[in-house]
C-alpha positions as CSV (number, residue, x, y, z in Angstrom):
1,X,34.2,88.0,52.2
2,X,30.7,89.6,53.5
3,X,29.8,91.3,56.3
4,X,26.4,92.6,57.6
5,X,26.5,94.4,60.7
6,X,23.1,96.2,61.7
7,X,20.7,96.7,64.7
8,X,17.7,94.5,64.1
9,X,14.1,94.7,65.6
10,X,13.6,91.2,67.6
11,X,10.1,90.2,68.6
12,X,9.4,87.1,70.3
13,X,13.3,86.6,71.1
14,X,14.3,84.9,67.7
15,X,15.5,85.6,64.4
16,X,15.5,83.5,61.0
17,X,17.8,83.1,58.2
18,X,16.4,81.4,55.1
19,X,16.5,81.5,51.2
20,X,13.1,82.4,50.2
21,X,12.3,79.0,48.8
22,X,12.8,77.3,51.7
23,X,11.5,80.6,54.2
24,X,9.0,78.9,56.1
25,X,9.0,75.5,55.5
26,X,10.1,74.3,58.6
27,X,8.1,73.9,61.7
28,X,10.3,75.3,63.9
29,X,7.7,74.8,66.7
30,X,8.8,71.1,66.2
31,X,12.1,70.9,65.0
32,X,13.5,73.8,67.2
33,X,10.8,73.8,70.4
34,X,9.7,70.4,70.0
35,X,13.2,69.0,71.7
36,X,14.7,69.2,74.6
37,X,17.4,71.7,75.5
38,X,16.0,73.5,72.3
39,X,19.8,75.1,72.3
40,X,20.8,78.7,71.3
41,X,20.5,77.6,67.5
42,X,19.1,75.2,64.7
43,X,19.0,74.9,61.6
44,X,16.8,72.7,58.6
45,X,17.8,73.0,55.3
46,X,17.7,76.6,53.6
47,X,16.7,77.9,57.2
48,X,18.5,78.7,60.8
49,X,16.5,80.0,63.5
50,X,18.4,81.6,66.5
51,X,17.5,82.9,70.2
52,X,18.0,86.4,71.6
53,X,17.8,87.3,74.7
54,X,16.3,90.0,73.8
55,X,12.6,89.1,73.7
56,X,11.5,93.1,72.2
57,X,13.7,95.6,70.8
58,X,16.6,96.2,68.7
59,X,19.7,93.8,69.3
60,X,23.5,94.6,68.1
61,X,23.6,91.7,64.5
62,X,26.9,91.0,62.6
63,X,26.9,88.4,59.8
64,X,30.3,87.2,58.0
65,X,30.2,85.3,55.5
66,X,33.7,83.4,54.7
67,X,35.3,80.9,52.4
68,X,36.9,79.7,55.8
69,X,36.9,79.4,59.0
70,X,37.1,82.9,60.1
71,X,37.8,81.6,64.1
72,X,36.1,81.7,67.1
73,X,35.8,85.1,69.0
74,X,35.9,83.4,72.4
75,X,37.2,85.9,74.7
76,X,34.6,88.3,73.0
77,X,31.8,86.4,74.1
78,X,29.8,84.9,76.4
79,X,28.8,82.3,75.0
80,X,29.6,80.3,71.8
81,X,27.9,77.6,69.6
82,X,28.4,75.7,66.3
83,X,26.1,73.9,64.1
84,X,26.4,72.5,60.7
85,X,23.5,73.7,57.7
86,X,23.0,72.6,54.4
87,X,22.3,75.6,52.3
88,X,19.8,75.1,49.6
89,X,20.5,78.2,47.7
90,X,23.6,80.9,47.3
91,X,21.2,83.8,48.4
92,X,20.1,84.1,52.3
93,X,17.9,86.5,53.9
94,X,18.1,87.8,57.8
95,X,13.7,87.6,58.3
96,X,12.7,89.5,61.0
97,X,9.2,88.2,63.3
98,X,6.9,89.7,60.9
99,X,9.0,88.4,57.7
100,X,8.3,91.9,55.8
101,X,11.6,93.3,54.0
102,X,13.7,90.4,54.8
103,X,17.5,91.5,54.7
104,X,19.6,90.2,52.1
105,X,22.9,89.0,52.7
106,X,26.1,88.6,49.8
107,X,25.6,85.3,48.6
108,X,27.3,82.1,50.1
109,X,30.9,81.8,48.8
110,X,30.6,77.9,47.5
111,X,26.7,78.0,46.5
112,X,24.2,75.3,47.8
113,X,25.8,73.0,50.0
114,X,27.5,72.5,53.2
115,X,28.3,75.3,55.7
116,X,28.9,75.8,59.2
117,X,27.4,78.5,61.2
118,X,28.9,79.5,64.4
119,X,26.5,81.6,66.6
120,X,28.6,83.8,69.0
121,X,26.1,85.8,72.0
122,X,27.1,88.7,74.6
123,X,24.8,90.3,77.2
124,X,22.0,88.1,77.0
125,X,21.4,88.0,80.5
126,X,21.0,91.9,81.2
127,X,18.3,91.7,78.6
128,X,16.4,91.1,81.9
129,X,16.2,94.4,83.3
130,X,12.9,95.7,83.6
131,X,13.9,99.0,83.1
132,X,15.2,98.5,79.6
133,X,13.7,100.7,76.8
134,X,12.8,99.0,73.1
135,X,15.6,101.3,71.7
136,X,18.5,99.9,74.4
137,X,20.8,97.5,73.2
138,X,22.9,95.4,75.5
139,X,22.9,92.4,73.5
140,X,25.1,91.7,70.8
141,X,24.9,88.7,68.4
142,X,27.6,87.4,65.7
143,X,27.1,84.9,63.2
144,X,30.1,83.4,61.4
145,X,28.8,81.5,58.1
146,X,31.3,79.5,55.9
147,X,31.9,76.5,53.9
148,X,32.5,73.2,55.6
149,X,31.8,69.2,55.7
150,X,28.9,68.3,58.1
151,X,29.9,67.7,61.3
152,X,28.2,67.5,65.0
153,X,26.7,70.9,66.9
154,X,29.4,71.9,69.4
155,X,29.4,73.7,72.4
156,X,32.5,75.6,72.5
157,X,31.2,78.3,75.3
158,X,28.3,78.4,77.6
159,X,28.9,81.4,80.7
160,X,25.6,83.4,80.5
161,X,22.5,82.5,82.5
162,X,20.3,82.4,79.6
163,X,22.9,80.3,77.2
164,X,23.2,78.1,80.1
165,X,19.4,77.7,79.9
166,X,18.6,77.0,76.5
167,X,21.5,74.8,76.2
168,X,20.9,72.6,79.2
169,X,18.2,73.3,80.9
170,X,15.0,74.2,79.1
């Protein structure tokens, strides 16, 4: 139904997503670092916050938005999550660390409501070479966004280092 593929600047190895009346209500310092595993993902209504391995520099970002469950890319990725968010608004944003020029995104298929997100993640862990340049990218993210009853967070794929820390160990 959508798609936003892009590089994006990351700073501080994180993005947001958020409709801009709820952009920055949460405090994710709580909500997301305040628990233990954080995880790869959260979300609070109108917002998701999600981790790159990437702490500086531009990262691969694709987006879809569906009016189903587009399927997992398993086999494409390292490591795989699912959580569920209640969307406040039909209109989000991708805001980057600074939260100047946030990117827009086509507009949820069902409105406000329920959705899940399924955060897909490849080459986190050679974000760790020293030798990497700002303008290198060897990670890649995918978000899948579409319509769906609340259910649990699930952990459909955890192989990389990193996912493997955030998830269980951090």
């Amino acid at each position: 139904m959508g798609d936003f593929p892009a590089l994006v600047d990351v700073h501080y190895g994180s993005l947001r997503l958020a409709d801009i009346r709820s952009n920055g209500r949460t405090d994710w310092s709580q909500e997301f670092f305040g628990r233990r595993p954080p995880g790869l993902i959260a979300t609070a209504p109108g917002e998701v916050f999600f981790i790159t391995g990437r702490h500086t520099g531009l990262v691969e970002l694709s987006i879809t938005i569906d009016e189903a469950d587009p399927g997992a890319e398993l086999d494409a990725y390292e490591d795989v999550v699912e959580v569920p968010f209640e969307a406040v608004a039909a209109e989000l944003k991708l805001f980057l660390f600074d939260g100047v020029a946030p990117h827009a995104l086509p507009p949820l298929p069902a409105g406000p409501g329920a959705y899940r997100i399924r955060y897909h993640c490849r080459g986190m862990d050679e974000t760790r070479n020293p030798d990497l340049k700002y303008d290198d990218v060897v990670d890649e993210y995918l978000l899948q966004i579409w319509p769906a009853p609340a259910a649990p967070p699930a952990t459909l794929k955890v192989n990389s280092r990193q996912g493997h820390y955030w998830m269980f160990k951090s």
